[in-house]
FINULO-339011 format. One line per field, with one value per residue (C-alpha): residue in one letter; x, y, z. Coordinates in Angstrom, 2 decimals. Example, Ala and Ser with C-alpha at 12.3 -4.5 7.8 and 13.67 -1.06 7.14 Angstrom:
resn <- c(A,S)
X <- c(12.30,13.67)
Y <- c(-4.50,-1.06)
Z <- c(7.80,7.14)
# end
This chain:
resn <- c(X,X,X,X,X,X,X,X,X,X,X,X,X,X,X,X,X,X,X,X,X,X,X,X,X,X,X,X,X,X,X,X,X,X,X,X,X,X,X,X,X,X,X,X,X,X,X,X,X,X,X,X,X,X,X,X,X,X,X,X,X,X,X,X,X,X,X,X,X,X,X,X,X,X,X,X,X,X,X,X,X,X,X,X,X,X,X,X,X,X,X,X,X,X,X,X,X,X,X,X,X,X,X,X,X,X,X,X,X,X,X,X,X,X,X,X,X,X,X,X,X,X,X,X,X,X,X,X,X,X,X,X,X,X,X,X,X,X,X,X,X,X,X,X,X,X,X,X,X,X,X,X,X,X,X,X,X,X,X,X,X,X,X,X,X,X,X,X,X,X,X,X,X,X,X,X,X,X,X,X,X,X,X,X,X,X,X,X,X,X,X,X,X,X,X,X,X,X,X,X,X,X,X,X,X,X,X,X,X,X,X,X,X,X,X,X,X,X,X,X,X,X,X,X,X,X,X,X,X,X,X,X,X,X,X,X,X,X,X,X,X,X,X,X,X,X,X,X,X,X,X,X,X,X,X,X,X,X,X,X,X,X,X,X,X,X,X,X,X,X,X,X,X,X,X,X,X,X,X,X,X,X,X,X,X,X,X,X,X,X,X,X,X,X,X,X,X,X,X,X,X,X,X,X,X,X,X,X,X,X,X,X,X,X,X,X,X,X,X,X,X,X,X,X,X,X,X,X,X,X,X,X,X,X,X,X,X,X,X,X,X,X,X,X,X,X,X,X,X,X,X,X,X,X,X,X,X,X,X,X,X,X,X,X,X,X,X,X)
X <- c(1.50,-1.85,-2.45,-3.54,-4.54,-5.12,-3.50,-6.74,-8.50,-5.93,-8.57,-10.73,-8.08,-7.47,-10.92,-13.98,-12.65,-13.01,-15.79,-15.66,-16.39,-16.20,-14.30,-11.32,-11.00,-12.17,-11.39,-13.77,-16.13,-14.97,-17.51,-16.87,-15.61,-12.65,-9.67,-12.09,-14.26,-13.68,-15.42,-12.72,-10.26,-8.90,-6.43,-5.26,-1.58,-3.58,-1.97,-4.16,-1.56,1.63,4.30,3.62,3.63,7.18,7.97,6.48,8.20,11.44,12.29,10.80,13.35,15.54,15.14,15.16,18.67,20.97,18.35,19.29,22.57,24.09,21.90,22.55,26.52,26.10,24.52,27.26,29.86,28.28,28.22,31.83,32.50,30.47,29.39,31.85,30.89,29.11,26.88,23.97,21.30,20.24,17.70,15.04,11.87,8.95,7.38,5.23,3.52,6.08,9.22,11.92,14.52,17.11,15.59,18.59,18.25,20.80,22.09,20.55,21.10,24.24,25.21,23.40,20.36,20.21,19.64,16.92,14.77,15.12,11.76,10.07,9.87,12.08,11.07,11.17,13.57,16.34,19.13,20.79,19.89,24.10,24.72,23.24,20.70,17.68,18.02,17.31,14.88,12.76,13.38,12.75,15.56,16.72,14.57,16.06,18.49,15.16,15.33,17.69,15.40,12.74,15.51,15.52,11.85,11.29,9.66,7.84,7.05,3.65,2.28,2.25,5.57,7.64,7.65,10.20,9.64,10.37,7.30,4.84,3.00,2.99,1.03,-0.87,-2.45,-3.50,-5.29,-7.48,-6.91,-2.97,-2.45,-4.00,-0.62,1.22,-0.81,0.77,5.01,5.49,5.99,8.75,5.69,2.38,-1.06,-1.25,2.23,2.48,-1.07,-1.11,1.39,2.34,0.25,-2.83,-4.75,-3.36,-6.73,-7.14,-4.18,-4.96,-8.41,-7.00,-4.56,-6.87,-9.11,-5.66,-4.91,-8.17,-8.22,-7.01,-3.77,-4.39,-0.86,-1.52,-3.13,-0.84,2.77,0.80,0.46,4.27,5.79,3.57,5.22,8.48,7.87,7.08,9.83,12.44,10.80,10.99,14.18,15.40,13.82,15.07,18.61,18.33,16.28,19.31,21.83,19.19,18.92,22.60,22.12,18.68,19.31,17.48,20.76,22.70,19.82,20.89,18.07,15.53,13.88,17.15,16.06,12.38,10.37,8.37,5.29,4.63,1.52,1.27,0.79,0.05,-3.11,-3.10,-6.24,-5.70,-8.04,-9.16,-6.25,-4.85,-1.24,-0.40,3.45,4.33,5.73,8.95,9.73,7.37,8.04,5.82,6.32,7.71,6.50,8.93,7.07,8.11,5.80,5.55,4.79,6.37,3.82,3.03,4.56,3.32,-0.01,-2.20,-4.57,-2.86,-4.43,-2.13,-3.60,-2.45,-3.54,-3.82,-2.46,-6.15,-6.92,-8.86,-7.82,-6.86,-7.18,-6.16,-6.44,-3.65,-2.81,0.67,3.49,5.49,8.92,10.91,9.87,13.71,14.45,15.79,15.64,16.96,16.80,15.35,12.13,10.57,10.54,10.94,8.64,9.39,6.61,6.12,2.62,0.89,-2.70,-5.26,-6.66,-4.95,-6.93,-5.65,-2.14,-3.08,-3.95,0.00,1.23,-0.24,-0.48,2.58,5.11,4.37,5.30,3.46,5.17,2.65,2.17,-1.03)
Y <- c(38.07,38.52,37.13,39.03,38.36,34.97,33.92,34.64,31.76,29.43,26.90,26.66,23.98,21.17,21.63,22.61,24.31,20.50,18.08,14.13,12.46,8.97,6.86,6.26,10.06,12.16,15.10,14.77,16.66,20.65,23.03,26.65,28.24,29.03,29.43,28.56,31.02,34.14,36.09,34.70,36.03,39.36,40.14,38.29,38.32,40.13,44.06,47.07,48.75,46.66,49.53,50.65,47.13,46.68,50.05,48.34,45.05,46.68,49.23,46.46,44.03,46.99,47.60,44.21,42.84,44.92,43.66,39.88,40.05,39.10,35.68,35.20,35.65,33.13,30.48,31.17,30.38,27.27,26.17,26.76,24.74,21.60,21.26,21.26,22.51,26.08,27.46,28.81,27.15,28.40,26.65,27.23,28.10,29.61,33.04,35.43,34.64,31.46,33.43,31.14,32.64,30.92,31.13,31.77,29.21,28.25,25.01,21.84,19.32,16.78,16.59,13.38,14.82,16.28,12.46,12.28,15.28,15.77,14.90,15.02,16.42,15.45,11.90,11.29,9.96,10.32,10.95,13.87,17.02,18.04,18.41,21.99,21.47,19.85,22.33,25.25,22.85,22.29,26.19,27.79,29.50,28.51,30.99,33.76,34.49,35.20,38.42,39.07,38.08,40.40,42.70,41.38,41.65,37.83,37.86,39.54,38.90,37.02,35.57,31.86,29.73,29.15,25.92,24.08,23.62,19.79,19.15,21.51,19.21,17.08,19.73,20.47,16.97,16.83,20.62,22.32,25.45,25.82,28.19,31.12,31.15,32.68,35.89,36.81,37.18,33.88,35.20,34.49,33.16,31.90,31.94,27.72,26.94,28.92,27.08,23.51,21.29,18.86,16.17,18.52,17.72,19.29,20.04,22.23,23.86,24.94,26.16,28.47,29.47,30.22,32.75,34.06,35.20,36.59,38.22,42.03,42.53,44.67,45.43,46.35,42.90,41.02,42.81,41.33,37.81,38.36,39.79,36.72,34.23,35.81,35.91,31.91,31.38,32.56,31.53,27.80,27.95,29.11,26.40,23.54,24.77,25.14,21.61,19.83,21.29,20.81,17.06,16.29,16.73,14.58,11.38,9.97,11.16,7.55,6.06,7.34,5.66,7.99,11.14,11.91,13.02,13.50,16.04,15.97,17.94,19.73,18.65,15.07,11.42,7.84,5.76,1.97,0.40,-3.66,-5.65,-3.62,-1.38,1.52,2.41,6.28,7.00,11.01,11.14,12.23,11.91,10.99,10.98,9.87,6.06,5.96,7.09,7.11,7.97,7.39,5.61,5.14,0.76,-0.99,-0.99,-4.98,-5.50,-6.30,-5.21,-2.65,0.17,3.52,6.74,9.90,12.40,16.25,19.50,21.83,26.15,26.79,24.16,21.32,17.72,16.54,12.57,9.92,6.23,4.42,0.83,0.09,-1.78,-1.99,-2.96,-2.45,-1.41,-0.60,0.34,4.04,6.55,6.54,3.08,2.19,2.84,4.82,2.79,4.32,2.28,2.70,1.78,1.57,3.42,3.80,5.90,5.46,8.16,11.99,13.26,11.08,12.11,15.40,14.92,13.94,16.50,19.48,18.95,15.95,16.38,20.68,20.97,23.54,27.40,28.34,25.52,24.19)
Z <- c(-6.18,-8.14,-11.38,-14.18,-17.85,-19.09,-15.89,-13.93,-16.00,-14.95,-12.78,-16.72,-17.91,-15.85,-13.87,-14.45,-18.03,-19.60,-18.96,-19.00,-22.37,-23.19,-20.58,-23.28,-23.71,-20.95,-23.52,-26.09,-24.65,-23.96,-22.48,-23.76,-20.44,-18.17,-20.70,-23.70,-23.58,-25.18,-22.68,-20.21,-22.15,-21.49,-23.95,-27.19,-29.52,-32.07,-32.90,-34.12,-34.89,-35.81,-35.81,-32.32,-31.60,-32.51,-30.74,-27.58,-27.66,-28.99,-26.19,-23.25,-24.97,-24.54,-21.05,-20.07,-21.50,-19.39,-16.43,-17.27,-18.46,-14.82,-15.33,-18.48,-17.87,-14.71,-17.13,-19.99,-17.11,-15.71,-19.48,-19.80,-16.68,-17.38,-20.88,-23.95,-27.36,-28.16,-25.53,-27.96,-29.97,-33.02,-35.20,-37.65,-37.01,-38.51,-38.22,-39.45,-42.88,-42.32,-42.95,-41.32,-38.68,-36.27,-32.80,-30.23,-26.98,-24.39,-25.65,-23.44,-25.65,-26.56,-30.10,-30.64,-30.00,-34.12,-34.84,-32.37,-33.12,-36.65,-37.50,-34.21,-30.48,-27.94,-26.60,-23.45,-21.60,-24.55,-22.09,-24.61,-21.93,-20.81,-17.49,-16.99,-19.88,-17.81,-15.40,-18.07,-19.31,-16.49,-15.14,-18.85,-18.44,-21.46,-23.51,-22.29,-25.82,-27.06,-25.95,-28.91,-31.13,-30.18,-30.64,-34.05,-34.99,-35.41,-32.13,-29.53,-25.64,-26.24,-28.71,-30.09,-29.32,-32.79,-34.32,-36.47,-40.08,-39.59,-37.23,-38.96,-40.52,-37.47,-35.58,-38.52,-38.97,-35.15,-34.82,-37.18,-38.13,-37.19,-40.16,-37.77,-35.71,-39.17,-38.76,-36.06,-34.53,-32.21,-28.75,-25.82,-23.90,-24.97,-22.99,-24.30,-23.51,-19.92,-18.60,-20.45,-20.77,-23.68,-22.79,-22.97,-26.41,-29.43,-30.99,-27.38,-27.53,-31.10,-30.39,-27.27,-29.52,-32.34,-30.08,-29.24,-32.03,-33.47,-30.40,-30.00,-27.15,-24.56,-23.22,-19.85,-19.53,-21.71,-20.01,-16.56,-17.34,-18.95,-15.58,-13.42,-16.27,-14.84,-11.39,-11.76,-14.07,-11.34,-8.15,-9.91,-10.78,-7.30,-6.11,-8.19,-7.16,-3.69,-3.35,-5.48,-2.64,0.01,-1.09,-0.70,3.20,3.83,5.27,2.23,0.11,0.67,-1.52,-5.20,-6.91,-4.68,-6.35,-8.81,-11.76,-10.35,-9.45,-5.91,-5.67,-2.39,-0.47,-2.39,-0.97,-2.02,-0.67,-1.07,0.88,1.48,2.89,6.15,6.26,4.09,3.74,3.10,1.92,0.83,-2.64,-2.93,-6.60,-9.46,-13.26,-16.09,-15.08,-11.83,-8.43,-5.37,-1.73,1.74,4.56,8.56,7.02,4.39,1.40,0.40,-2.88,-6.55,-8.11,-6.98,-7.68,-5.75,-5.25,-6.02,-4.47,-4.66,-2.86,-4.90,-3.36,-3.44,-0.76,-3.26,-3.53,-6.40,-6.89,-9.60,-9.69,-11.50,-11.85,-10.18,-9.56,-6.31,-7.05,-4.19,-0.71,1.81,5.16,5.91,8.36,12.42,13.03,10.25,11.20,8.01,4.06,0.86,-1.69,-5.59,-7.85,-11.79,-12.86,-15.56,-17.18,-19.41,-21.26,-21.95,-19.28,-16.35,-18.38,-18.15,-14.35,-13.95,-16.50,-14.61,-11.17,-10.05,-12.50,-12.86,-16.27,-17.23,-17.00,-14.23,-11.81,-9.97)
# end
């Protein structure tokens, strides 16, 4: 499927779109192209003419409820089934010119999770998502209420995400400029949060998002990148269900503690040289801290420098050096004769964080 819109710019961020800076903060230095430069950029959240605007996004929202109502119905029963307690979310966030209104999510979250987020984002690793909630999570399907919301007027299909009132000043402190997002409805999807990810700078995001919304929409380009945003949105979440039934049936499935919970990028491997000889293992679950990977020789144990390295749909390598920790190295396989390694890993700067974000963990919307 071709991209279109913003979506086009895609390679900016990530790539050539940001060059190094200092070696504590490879992101200090950002060179005006790719996603950054407004000459990139075909179409903004910006309206010329607000009433038709609302017309637009109205009668799409219109169209498109009946069209995801069978989805919507499947994740209200699979909520039923597994989770107890509502199956909405509705909290407050702010709009235009800051007028609060209760954004409408699938719920994902335990009770206990109020306690946790009340005056912050979601930390990792809390353990609150329910049983079905880190699915939605990771597959976005989550946002779909939201489509009752445009409905509503709070909202329309892009434009910048909403934020709680709680965190404002949060975001405010980090990024310059963050009062440009109240000129204009927060959006379903937004051009920052469909091609970064969270561990992308916050001064970045709010720049992109600035030129976004000085900058006019052009709905032909801007319905585009929506109907690619849904095209990836779908395709992922197909594929996180069929590889959790698909998983259940690999020989690898008697080891619990192997890729649950993780997410394996396709085309992705581990290098370890030693002395005169270098082990390769293909990763089969990574997180934030943890790498898991399978190998033809057991990979020696204890400290090491390991290269994760990534190919990328358009055919280039990707390649990051992190300082690791093999933990525990096991026999499995017919007779044996293959080893899944676990390691602990860790970065540092944002742009080697980035480097995971983005391209190993694929946490942004549109993956790499």
């Amino acid at each position: 499927m071709q991209r279109s819109g913003a979506a086009e710019a895609t390679e900016g961020i990530g790539a050539e779109g940001i060059v190094p800076g200092p070696a504590s903060d490879p992101f200090s230095g950002v060179k005006a192209k790719g996603l950054l430069s407004g000459a990139e950029l075909r179409t903004g959240y910006a309206p010329s003419r607000p009433l038709l605007d609302a017309v637009i996004n109205r009668g799409l929202a219109l169209l498109l409820l009946p069209l995801a109502s069978p989805l919507m119905l499947l994740i209200i029963i699979m909520q039923k089934l597994l989770v107890r307690g509502p199956v909405f979310y509705a909290g407050r966030r702010l709009g235009k010119d800051r007028k609060e209104f209760n954004i409408l999510k699938f719920r994902t979250l335990s009770h206990s999770a109020e306690t946790v987020t009340s005056d912050r984002t979601l930390p990792r690793r809390s353990m609150t998502e329910t049983r079905i909630g880190l699915y939605l999570r990771r597959s976005r399907l989550d946002e779909l209420p939201q489509l009752i919301n445009i409905l509503r007027g709070d909202m329309v299909f892009v434009g910048p995400r909403p934020i709680r009132p709680e965190i404002e000043d949060l975001y405010r402190e980090e990024a310059p400029g963050y009062e440009e997002r109240f000129r204009i409805r927060p959006g379903l999807v937004g051009f920052a949060q469909a091609l970064m990810t969270h561990e992308t700078p916050k001064n970045l995001r709010a720049r992109f998002n600035r030129m976004c919304c000085r900058t006019p929409i052009r709905y032909r380009a801007a319905f585009g990148f929506l109907a690619y945003v849904g095209f990836c949105v779908l395709t992922k979440s197909a594929r996180l269900a069929l590889s959790g039934v698909a998983d259940q049936f690999r020989p690898l499935a008697q080891h619990k503690w192997l890729r649950t919970g993780f997410n394996c990028p396709p085309d992705s491997k581990v290098e370890l040289s030693a002395g005169n000889s270098t082990h390769v293992g293909a990763i089969c679950g990574i997180s934030d801290e943890i790498v898991q990977f399978v190998s033809t020789r057991p990979f020696p144990e204890g400290e090491h420098f390991l290269m994760l390295v990534r190919k990328r749909k358009s055919g280039r390598i990707c390649r990051l050096r992190v300082r690791a920790r093999i933990e525990h190295c096991e026999p499995v396989g017919i007779g044996r004769s293959g080893f899944a390694n676990y390691a602990t890993y860790s970065t540092t700067s944002r742009g080697a964080r980035h480097f995971v974000e983005r391209y190993l963990l694929q946490s942004s919307v549109i993956s790499s």
